[in-house]
PDB file of N, H, CA, C and O in Angstrom:
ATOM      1  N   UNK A   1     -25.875 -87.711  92.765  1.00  0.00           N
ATOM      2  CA  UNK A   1     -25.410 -89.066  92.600  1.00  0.00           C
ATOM      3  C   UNK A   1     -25.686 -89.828  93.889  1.00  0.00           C
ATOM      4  O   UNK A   1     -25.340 -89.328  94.959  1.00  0.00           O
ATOM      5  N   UNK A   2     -26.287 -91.002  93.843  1.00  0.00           N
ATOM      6  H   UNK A   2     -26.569 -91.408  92.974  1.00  0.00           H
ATOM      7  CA  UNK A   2     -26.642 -91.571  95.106  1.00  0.00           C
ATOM      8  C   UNK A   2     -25.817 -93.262  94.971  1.00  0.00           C
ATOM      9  O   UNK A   2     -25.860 -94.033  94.012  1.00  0.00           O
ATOM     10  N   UNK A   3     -25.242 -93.401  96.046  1.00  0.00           N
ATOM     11  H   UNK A   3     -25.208 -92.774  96.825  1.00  0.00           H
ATOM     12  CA  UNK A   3     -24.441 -94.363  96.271  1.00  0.00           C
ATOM     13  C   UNK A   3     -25.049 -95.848  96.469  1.00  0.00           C
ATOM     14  O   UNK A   3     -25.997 -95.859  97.254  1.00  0.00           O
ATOM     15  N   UNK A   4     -24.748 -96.931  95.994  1.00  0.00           N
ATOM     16  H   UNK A   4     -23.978 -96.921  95.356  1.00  0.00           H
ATOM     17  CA  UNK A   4     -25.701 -98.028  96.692  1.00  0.00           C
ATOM     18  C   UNK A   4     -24.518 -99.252  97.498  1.00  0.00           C
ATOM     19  O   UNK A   4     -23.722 -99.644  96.645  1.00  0.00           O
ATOM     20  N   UNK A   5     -24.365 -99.632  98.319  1.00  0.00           N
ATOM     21  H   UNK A   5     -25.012 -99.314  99.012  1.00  0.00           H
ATOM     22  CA  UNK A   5     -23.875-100.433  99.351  1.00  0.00           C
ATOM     23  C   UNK A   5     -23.948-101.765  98.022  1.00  0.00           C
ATOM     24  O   UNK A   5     -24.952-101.924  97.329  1.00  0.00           O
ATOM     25  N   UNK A   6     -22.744-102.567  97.890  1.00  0.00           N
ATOM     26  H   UNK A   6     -21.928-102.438  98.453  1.00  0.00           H
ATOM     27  CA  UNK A   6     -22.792-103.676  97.044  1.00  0.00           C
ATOM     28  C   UNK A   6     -21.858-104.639  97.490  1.00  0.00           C
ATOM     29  O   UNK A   6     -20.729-104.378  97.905  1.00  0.00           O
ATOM     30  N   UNK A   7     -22.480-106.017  97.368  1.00  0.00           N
ATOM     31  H   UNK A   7     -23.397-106.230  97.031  1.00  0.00           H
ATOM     32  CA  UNK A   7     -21.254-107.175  97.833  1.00  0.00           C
ATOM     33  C   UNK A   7     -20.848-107.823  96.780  1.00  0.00           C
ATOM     34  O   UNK A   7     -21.119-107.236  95.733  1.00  0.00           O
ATOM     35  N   UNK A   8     -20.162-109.064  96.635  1.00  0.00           N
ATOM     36  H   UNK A   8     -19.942-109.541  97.486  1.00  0.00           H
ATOM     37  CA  UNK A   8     -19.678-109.543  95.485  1.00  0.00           C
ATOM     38  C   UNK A   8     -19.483-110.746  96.131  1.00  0.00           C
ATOM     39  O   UNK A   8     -18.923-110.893  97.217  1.00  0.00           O
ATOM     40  N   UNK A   9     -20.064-111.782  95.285  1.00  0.00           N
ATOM     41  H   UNK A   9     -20.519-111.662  94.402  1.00  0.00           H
ATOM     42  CA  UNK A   9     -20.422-112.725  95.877  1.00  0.00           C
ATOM     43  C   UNK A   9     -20.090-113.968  94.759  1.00  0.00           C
ATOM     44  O   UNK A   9     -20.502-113.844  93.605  1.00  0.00           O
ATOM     45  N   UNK A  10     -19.231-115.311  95.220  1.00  0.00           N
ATOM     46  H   UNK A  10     -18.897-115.411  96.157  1.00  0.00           H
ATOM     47  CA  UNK A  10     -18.966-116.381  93.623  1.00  0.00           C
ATOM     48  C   UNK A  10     -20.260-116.231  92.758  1.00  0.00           C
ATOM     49  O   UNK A  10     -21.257-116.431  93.452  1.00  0.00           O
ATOM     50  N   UNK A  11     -20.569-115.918  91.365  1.00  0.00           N
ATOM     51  H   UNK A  11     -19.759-115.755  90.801  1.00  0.00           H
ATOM     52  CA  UNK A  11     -21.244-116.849  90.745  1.00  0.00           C
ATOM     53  C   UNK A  11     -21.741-118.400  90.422  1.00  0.00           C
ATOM     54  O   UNK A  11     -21.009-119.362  90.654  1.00  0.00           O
ATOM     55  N   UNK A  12     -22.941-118.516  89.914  1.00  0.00           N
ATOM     56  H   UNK A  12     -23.536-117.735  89.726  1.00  0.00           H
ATOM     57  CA  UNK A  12     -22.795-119.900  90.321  1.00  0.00           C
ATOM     58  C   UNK A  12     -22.341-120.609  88.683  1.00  0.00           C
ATOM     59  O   UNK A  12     -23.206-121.451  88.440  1.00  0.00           O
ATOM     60  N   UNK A  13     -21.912-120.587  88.197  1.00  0.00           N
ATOM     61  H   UNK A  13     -21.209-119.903  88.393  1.00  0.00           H
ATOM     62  CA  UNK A  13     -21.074-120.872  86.654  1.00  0.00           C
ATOM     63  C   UNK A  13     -20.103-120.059  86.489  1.00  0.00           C
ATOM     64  O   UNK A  13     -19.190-120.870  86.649  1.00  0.00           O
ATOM     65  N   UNK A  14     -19.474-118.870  86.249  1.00  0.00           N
ATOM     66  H   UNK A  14     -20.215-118.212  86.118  1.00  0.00           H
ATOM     67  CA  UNK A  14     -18.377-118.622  86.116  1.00  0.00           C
ATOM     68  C   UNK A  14     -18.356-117.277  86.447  1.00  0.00           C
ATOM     69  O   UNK A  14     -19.249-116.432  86.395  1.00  0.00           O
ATOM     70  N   UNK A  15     -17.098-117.203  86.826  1.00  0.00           N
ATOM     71  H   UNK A  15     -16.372-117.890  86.869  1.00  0.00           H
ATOM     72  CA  UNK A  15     -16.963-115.947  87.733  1.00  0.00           C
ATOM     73  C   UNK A  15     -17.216-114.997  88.981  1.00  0.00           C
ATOM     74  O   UNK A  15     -16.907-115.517  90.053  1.00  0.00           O
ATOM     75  N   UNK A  16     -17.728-113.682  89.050  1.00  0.00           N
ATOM     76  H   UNK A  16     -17.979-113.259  88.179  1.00  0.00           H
ATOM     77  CA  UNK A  16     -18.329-113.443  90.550  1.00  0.00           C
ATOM     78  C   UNK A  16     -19.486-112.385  90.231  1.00  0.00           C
ATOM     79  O   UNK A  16     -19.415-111.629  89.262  1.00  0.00           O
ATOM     80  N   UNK A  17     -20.150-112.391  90.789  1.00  0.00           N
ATOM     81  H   UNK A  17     -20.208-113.005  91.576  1.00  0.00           H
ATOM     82  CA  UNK A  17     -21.825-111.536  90.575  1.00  0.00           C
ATOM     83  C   UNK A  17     -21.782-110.303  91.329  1.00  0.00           C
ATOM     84  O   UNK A  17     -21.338-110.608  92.436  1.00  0.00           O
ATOM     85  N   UNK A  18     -22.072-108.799  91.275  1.00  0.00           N
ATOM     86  H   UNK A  18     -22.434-108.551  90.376  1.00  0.00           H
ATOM     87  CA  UNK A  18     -22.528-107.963  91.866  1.00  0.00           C
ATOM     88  C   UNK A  18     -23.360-107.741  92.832  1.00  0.00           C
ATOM     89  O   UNK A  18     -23.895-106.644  92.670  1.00  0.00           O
ATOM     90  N   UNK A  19     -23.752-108.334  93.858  1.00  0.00           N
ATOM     91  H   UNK A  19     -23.318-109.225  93.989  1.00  0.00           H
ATOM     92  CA  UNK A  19     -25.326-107.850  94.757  1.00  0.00           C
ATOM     93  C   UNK A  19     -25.452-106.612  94.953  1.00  0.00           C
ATOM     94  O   UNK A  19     -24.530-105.806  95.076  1.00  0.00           O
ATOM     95  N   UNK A  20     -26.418-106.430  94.985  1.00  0.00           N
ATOM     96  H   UNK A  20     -27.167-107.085  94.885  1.00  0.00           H
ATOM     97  CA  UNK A  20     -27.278-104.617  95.304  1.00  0.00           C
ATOM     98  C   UNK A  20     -28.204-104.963  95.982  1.00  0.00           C
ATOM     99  O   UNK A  20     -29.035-105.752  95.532  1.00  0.00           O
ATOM    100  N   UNK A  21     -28.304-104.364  97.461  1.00  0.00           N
ATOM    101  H   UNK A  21     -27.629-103.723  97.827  1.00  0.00           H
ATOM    102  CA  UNK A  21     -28.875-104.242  98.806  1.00  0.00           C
ATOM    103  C   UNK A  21     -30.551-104.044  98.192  1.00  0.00           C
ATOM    104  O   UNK A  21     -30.782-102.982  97.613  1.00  0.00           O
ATOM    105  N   UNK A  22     -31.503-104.897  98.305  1.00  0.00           N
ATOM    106  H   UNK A  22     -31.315-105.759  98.776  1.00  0.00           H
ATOM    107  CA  UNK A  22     -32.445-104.523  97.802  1.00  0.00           C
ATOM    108  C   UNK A  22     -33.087-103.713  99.408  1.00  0.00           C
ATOM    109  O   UNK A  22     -32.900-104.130 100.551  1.00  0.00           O
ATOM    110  N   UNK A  23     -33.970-102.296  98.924  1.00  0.00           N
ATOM    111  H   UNK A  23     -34.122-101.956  97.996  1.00  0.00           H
ATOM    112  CA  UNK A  23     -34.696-101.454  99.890  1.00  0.00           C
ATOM    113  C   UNK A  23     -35.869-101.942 100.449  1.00  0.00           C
ATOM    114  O   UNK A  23     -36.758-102.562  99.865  1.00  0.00           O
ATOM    115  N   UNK A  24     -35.811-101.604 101.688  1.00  0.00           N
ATOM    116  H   UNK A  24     -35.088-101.101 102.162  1.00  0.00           H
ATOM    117  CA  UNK A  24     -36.943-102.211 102.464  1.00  0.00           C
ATOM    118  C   UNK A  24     -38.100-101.308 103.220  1.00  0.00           C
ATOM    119  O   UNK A  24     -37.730-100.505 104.077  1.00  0.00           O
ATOM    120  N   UNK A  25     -39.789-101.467 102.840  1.00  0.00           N
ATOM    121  H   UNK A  25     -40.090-102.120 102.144  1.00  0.00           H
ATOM    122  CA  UNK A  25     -39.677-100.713 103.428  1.00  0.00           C
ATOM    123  C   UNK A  25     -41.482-100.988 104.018  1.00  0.00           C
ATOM    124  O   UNK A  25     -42.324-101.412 103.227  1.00  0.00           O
ATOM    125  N   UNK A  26     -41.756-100.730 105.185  1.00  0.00           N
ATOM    126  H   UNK A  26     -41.073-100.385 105.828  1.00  0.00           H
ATOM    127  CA  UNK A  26     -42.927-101.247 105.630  1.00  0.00           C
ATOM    128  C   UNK A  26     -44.100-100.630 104.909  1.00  0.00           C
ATOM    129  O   UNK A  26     -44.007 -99.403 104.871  1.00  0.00           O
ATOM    130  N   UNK A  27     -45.121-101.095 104.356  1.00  0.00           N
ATOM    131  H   UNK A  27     -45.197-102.091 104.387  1.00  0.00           H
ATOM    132  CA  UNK A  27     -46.096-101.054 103.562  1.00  0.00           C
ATOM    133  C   UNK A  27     -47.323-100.862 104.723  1.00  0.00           C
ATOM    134  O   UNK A  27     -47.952 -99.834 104.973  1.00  0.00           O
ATOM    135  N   UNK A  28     -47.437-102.129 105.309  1.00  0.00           N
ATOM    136  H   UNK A  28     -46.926-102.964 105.105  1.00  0.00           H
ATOM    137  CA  UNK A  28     -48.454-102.580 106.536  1.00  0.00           C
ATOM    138  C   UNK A  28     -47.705-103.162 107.631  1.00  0.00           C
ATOM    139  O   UNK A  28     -46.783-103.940 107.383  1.00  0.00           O
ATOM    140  N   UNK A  29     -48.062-102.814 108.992  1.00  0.00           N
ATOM    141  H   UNK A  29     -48.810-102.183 109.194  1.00  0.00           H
ATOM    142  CA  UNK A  29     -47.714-104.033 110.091  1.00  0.00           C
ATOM    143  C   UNK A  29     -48.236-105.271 109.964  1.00  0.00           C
ATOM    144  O   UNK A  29     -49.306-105.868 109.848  1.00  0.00           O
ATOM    145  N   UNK A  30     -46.086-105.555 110.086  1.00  0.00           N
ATOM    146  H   UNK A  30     -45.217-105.069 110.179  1.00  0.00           H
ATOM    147  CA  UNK A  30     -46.079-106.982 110.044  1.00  0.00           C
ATOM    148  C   UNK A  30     -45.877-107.689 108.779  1.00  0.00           C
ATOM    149  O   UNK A  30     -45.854-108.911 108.634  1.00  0.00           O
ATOM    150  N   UNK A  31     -45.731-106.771 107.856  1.00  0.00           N
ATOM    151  H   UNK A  31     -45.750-105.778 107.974  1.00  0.00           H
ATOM    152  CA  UNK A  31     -45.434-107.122 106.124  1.00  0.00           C
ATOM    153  C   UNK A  31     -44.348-106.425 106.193  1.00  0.00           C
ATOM    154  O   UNK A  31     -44.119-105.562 107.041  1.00  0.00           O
ATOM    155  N   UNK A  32     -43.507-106.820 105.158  1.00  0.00           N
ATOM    156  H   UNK A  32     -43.692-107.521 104.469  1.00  0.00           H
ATOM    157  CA  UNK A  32     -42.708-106.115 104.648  1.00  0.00           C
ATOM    158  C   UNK A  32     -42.137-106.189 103.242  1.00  0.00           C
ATOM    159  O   UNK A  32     -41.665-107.265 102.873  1.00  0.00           O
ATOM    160  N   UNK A  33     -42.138-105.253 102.513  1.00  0.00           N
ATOM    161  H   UNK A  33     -42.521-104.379 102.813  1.00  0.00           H
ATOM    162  CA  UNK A  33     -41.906-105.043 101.113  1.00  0.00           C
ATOM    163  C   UNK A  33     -40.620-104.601 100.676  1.00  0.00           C
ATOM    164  O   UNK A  33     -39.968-103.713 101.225  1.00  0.00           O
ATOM    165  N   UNK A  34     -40.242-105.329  99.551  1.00  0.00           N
ATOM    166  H   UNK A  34     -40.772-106.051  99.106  1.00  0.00           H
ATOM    167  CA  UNK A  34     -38.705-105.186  99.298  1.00  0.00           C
ATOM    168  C   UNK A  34     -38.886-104.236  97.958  1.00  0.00           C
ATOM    169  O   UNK A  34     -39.985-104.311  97.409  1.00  0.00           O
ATOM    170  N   UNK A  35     -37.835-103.287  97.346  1.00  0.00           N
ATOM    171  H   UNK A  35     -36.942-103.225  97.792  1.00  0.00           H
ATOM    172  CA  UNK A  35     -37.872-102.301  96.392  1.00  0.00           C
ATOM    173  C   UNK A  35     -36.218-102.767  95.459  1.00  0.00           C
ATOM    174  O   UNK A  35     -35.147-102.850  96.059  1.00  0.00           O
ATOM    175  N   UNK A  36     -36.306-102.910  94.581  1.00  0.00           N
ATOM    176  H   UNK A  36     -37.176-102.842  94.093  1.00  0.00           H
ATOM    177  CA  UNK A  36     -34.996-103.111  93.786  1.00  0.00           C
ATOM    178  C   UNK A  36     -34.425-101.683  94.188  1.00  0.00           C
ATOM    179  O   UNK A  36     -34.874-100.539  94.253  1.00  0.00           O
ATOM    180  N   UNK A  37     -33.122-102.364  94.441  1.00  0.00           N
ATOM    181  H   UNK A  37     -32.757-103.294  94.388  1.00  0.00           H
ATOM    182  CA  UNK A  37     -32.061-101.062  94.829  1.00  0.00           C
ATOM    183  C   UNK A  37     -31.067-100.247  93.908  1.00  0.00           C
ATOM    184  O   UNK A  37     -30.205 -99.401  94.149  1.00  0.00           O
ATOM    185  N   UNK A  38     -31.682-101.030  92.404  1.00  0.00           N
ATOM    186  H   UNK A  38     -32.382-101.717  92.209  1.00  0.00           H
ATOM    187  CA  UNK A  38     -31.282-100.009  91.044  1.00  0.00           C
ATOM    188  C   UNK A  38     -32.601 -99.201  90.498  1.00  0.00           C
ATOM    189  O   UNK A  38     -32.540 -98.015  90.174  1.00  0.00           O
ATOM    190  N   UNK A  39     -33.725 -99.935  90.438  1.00  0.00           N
ATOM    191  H   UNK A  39     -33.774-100.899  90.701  1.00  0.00           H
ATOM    192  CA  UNK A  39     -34.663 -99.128  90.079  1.00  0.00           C
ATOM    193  C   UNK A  39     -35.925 -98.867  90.559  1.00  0.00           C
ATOM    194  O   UNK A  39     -36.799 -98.268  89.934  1.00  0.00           O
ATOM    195  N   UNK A  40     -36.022 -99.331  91.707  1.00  0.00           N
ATOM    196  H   UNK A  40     -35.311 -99.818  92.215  1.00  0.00           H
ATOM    197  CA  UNK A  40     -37.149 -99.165  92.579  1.00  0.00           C
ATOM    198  C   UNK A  40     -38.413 -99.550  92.808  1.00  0.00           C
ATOM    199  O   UNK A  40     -39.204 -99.119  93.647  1.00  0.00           O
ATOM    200  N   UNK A  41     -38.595-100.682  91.726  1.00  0.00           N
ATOM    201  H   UNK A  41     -37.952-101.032  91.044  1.00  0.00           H
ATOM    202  CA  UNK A  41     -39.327-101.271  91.382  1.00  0.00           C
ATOM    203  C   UNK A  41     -39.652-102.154  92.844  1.00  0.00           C
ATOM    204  O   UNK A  41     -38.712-102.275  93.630  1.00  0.00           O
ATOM    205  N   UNK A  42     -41.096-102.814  93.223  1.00  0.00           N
ATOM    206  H   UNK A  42     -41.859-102.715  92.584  1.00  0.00           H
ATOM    207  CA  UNK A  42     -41.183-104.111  93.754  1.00  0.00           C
ATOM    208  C   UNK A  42     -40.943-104.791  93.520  1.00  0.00           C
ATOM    209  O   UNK A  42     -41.121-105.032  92.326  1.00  0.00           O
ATOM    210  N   UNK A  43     -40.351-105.738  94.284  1.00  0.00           N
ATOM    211  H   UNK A  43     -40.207-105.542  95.254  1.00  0.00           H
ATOM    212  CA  UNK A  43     -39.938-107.356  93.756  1.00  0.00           C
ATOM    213  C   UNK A  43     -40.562-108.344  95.050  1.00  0.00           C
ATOM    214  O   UNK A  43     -40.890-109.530  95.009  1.00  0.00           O
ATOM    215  N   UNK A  44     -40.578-107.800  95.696  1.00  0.00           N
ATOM    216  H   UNK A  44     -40.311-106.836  95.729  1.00  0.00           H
ATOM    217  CA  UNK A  44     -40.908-108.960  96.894  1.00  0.00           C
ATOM    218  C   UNK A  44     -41.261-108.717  97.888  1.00  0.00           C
ATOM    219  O   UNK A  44     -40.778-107.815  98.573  1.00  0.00           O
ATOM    220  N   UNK A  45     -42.558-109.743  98.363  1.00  0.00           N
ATOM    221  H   UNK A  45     -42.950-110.475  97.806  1.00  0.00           H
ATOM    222  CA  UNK A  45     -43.272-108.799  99.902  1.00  0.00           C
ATOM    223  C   UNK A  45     -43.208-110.020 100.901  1.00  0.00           C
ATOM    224  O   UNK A  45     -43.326-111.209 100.604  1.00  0.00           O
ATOM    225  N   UNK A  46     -43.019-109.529 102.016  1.00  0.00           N
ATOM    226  H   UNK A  46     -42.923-108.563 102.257  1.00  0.00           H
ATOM    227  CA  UNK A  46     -42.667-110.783 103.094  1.00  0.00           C
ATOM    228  C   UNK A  46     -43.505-110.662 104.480  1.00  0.00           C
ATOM    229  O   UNK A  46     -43.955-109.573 104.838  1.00  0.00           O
ATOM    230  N   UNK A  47     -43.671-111.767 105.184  1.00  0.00           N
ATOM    231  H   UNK A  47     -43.305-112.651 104.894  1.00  0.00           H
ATOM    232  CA  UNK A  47     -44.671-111.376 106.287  1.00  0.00           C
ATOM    233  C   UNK A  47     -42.763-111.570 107.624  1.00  0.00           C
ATOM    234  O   UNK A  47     -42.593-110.887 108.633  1.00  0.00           O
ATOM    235  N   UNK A  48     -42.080-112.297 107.268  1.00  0.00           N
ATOM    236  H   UNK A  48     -42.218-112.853 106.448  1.00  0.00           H
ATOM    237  CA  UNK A  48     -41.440-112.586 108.351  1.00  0.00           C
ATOM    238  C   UNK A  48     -40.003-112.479 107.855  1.00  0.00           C
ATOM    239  O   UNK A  48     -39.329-113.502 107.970  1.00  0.00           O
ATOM    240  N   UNK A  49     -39.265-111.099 107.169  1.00  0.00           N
ATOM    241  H   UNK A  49     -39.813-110.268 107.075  1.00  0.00           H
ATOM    242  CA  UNK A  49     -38.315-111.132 106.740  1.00  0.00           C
ATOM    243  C   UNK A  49     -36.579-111.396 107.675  1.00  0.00           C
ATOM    244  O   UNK A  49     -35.468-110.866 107.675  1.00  0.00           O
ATOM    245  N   UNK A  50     -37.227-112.452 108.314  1.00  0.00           N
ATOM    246  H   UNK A  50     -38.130-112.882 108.314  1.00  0.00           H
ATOM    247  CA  UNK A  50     -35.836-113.210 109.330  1.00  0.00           C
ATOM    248  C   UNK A  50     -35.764-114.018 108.571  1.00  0.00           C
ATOM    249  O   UNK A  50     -34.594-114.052 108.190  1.00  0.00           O
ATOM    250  N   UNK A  51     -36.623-115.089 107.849  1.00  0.00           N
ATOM    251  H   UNK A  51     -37.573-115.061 108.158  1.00  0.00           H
ATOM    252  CA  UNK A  51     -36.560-115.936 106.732  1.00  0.00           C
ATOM    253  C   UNK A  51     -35.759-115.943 105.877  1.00  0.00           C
ATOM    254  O   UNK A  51     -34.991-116.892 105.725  1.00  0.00           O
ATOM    255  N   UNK A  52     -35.754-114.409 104.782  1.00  0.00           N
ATOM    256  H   UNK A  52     -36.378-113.638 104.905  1.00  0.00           H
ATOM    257  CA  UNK A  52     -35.135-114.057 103.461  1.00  0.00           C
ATOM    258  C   UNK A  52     -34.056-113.869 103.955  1.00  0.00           C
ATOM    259  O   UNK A  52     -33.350-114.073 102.968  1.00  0.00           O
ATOM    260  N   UNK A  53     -32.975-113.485 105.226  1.00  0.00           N
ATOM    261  H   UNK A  53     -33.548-113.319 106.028  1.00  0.00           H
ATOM    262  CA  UNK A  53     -32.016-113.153 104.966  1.00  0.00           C
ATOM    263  C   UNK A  53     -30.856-113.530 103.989  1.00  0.00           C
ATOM    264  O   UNK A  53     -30.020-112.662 104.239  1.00  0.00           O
ATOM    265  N   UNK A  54     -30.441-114.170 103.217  1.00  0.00           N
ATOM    266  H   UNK A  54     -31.120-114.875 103.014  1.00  0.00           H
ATOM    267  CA  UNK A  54     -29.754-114.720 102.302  1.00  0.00           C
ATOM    268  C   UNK A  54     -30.522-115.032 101.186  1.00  0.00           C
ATOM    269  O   UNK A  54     -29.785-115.483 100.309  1.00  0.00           O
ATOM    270  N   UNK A  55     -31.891-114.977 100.781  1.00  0.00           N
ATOM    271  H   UNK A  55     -32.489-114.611 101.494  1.00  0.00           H
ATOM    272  CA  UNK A  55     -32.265-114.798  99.384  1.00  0.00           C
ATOM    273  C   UNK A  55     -31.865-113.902  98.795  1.00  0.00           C
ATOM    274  O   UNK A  55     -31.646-112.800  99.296  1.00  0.00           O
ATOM    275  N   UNK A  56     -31.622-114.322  97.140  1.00  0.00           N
ATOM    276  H   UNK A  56     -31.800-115.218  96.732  1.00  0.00           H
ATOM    277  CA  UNK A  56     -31.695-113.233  96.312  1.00  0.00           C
ATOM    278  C   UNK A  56     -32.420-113.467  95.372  1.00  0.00           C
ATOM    279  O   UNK A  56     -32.789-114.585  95.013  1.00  0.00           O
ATOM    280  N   UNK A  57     -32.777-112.115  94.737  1.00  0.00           N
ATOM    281  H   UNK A  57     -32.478-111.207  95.029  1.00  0.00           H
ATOM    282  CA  UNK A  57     -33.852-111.939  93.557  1.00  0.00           C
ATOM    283  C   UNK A  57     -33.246-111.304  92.588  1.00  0.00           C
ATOM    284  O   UNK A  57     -32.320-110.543  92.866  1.00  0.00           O
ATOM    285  N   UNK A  58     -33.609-111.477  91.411  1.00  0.00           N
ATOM    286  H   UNK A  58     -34.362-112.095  91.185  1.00  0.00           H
ATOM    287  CA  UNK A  58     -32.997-110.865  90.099  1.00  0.00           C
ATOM    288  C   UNK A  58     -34.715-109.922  89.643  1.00  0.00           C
ATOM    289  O   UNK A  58     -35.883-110.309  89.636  1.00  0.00           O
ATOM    290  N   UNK A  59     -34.234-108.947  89.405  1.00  0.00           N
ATOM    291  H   UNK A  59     -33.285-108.633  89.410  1.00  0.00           H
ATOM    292  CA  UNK A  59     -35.704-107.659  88.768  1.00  0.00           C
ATOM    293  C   UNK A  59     -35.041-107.887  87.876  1.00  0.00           C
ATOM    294  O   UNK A  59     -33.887-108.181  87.566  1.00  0.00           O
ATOM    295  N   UNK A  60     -36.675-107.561  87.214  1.00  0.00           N
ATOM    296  H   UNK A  60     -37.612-107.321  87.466  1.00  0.00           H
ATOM    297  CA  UNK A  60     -37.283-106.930  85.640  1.00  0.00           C
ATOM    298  C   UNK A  60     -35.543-106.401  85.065  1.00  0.00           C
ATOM    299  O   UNK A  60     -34.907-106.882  84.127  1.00  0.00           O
ATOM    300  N   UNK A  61     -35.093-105.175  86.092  1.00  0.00           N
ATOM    301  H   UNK A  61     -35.610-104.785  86.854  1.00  0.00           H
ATOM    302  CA  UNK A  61     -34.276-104.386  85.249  1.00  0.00           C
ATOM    303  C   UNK A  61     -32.819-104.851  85.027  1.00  0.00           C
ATOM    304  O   UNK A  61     -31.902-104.067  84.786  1.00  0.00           O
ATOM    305  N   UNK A  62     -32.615-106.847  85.179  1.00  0.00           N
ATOM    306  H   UNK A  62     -33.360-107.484  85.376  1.00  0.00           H
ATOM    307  CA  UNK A  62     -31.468-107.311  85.148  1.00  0.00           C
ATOM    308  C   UNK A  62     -30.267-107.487  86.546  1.00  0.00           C
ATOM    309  O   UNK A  62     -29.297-108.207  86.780  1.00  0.00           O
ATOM    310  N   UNK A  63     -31.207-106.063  87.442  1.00  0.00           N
ATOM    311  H   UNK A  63     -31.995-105.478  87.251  1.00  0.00           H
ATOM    312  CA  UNK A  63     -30.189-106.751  88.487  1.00  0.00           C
ATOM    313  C   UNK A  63     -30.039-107.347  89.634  1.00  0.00           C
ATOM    314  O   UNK A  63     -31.220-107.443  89.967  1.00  0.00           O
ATOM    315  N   UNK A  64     -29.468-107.793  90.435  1.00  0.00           N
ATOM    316  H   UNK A  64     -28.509-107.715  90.164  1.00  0.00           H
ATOM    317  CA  UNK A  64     -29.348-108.987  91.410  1.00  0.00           C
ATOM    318  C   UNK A  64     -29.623-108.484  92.739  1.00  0.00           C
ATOM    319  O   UNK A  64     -29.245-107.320  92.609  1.00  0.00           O
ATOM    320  N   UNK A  65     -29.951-108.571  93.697  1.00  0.00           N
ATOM    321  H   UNK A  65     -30.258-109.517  93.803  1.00  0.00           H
ATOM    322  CA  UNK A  65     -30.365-107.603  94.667  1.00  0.00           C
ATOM    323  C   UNK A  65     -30.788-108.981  95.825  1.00  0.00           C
ATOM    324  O   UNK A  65     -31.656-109.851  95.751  1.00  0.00           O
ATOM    325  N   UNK A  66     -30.045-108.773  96.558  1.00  0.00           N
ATOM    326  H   UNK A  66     -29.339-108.066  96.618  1.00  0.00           H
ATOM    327  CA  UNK A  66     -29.929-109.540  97.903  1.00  0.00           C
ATOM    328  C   UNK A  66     -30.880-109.153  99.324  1.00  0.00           C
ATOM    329  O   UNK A  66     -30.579-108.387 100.239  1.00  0.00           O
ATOM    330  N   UNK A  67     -31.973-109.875  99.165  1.00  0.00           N
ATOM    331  H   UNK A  67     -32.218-110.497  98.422  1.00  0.00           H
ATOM    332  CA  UNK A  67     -32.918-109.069 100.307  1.00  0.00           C
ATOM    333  C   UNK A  67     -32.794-109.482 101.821  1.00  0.00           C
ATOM    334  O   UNK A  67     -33.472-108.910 102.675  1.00  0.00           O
TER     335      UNK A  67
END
């Protein structure tokens, strides 16, 4: 069983949303590639991830993942 780090954060219409830590992980210098942290999928590649800190992305597999 592997654990994943999660925040909870307002929704933006009703109620409060789950985040899941999306995985990070260097591909090439100076890129960096983000991995959904439910299913491991790619979702997002970045040259300067000081930028994304507070984006989030929703994957393919429905869930919310804060890169």
């Amino acid at each position: 069983m592997s654990f994943v780090q999660m925040r909870t954060v307002p929704g933006l219409f009703v109620g409060r949303r789950t985040l899941i830590l999306a995985n990070v992980s260097e591909e090439k210098p100076g890129s960096t590639a983000f991995h959904c942290g439910a299913c491991d999928s790619p979702i997002h590649n970045a040259m300067d991830k000081s930028e994304l800190r507070d984006v989030v992305v929703k994957c393919g597999c429905g869930e919310i993942n804060q890169l």
